[in-house]
C-alpha positions in Angstrom: 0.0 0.0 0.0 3.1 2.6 0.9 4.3 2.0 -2.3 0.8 3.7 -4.3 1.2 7.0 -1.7 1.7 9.6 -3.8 2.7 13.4 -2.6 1.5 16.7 -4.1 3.6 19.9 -3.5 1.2 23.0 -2.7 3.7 25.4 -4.1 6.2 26.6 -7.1 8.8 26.9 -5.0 11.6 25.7 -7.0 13.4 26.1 -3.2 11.0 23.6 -1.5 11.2 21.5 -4.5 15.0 21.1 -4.2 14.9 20.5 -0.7 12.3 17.4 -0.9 14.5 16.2 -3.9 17.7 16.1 -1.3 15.6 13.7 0.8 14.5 11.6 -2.2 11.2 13.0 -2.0 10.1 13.7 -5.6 6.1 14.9 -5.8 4.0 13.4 -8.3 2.8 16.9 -8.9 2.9 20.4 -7.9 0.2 22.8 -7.9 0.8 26.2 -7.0 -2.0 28.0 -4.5 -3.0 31.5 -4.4 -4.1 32.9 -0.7 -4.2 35.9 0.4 -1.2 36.8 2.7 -2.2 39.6 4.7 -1.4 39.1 8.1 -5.0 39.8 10.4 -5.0 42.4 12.8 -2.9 41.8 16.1 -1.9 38.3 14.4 1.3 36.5 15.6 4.1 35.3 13.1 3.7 32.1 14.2 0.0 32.1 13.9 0.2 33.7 10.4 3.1 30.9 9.3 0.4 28.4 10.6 -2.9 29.5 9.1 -1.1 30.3 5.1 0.6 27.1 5.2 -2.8 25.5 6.3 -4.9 27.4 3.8 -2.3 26.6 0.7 -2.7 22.9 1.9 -6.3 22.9 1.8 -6.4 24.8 -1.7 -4.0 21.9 -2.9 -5.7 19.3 -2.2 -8.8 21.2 -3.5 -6.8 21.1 -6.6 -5.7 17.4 -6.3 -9.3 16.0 -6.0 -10.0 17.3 -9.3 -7.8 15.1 -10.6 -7.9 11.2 -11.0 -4.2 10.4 -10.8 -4.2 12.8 -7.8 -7.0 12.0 -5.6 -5.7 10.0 -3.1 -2.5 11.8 -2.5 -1.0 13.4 0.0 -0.6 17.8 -0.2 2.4 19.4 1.7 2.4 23.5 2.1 4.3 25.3 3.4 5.0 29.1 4.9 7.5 31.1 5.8 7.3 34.0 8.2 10.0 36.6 9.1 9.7 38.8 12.0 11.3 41.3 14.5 9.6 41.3 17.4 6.1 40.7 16.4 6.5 43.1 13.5 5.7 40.7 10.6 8.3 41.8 7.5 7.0 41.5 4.3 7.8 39.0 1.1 9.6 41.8 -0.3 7.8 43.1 -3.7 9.8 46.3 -4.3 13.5 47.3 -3.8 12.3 49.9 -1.2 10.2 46.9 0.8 13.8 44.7 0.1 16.1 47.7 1.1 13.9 48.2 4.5 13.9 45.1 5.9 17.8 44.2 5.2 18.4 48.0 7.4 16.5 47.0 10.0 17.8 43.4 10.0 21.3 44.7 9.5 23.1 44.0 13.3 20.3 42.1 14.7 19.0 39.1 15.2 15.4 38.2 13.9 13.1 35.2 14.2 12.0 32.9 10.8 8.7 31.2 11.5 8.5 27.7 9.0 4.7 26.0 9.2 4.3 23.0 7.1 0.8 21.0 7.1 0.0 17.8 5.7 -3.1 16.4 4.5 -3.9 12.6 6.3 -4.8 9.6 4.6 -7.7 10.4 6.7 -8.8 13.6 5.4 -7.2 15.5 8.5 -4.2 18.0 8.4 -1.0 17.6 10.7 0.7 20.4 11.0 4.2 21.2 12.2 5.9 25.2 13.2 9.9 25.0 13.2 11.2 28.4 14.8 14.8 29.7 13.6 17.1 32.4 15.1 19.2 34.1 12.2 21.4 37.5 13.3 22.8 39.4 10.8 25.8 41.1 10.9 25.8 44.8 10.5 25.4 45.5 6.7 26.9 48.3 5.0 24.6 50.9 2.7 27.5 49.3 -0.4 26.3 45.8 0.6 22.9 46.5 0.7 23.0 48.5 -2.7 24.8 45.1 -4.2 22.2 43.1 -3.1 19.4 44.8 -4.0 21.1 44.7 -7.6 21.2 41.2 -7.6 17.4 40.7 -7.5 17.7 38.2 -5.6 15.4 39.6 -2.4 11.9 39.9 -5.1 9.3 37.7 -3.4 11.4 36.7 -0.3 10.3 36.8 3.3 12.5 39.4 5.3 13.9 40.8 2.0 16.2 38.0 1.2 17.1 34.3 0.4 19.8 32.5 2.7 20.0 30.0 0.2 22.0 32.8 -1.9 24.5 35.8 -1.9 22.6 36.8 1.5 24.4 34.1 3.4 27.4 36.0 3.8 25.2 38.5 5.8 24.1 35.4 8.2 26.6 35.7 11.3 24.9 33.0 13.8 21.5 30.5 12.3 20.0 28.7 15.7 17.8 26.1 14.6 17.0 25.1 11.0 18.8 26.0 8.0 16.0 24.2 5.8 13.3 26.3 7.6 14.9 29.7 6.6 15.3 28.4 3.1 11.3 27.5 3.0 11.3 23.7 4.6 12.5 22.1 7.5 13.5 18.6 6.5 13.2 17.0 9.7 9.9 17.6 10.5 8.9 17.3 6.9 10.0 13.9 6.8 8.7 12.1 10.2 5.5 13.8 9.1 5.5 12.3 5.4 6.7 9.2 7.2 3.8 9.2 9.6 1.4 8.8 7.0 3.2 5.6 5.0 4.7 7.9 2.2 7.8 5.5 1.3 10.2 8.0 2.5 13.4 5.7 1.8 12.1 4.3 -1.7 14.3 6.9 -3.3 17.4 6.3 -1.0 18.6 3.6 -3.0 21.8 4.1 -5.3 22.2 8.1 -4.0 25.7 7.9 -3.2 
């Protein structure tokens, strides 16, 4: 039976994607949501992380009912969150929203909220929220000029991707590298595992 669960990706994340695919987790299909992001009034990061990646599951698996091939299958989303303090930073659109939030990151340290959810072969959702400490170092107007250049911040939580030239501005990461970058691989997998996805199927031969 393990070997027919299948696993939809609720996203276009080519990030999330890549990060599955270093587990050996390769989606049968991904299907992109749109929800509206705007945090509610007074609403936590963490609360926020957990209700998108919760409505982008439920949208997926919307989608996957509609089709045959995808019925049955499992739907991972997934949200990312970036906050100072319980100021919610935005998925930067514009180099002034990108330019913002890397000077007042620049020097300090700043909390990542990661919620995944996960459909159940029940119909339920399990859902999982993976904290992560990142401090910046302090950040030069020249740096910050480069990397708004680089385009590299459009679309990204906080104003920027750790995954890329933005690394070099990460001076200490408590917790989980995959979160910051869109998944956390840990909890990702003893979820998928939970609910008889053949996690190891794709182990074989990696090396």
């Amino acid at each position: 039976m393990t070997d027919r669960v299948k696993l939809v990706l609720a996203s276009a994340s080519p990030r999330r994607l890549a990060l599955l695919e270093q587990i050996g987790v390769e989606p049968a299909a991904l299907l992109p949501t749109t929800v509206d992001e705007t945090p509610e009034r007074n609403e936590r990061p963490r609360t926020l992380a957990l209700r998108l990646a919760e409505a982008k599951t439920r949208a997926g698996a919307v989608m996957a009912a509609q089709d045959p091939e995808l019925a049955n299958a499992l739907v991972l989303g997934a949200d990312t969150v970036v906050a100072v303090g319980r100021r919610i930073l935005p998925k930067a659109e514009t180099e002034e929203e990108a330019a913002d939030c890397l000077r007042l990151l620049s020097g300090r340290a700043h909390r990542v909220q990661t919620a995944i959810c996960l459909t159940t072969r029940k119909g339920g959702l399990r859902s999982r929220l993976v904290e992560t400490r990142v401090r910046f170092r302090r950040l030069s107007e020249r740096e910050i000029e480069a990397y708004l250049a680089s385009g590299e911040w459009r679309g990204k939580a906080g104003g920027y991707a750790i995954q890329g030239l933005a690394g070099a501005f990460v001076a200490k990461l408590t917790g989980s590298y995959g979160a910051v970058v869109g998944l956390p691989l840990c909890e990702t997998a003893n979820l998928l595992a939970g609910e008889g996805y053949p996690l190891h199927r794709g182990w074989t031969g990696r090396a």
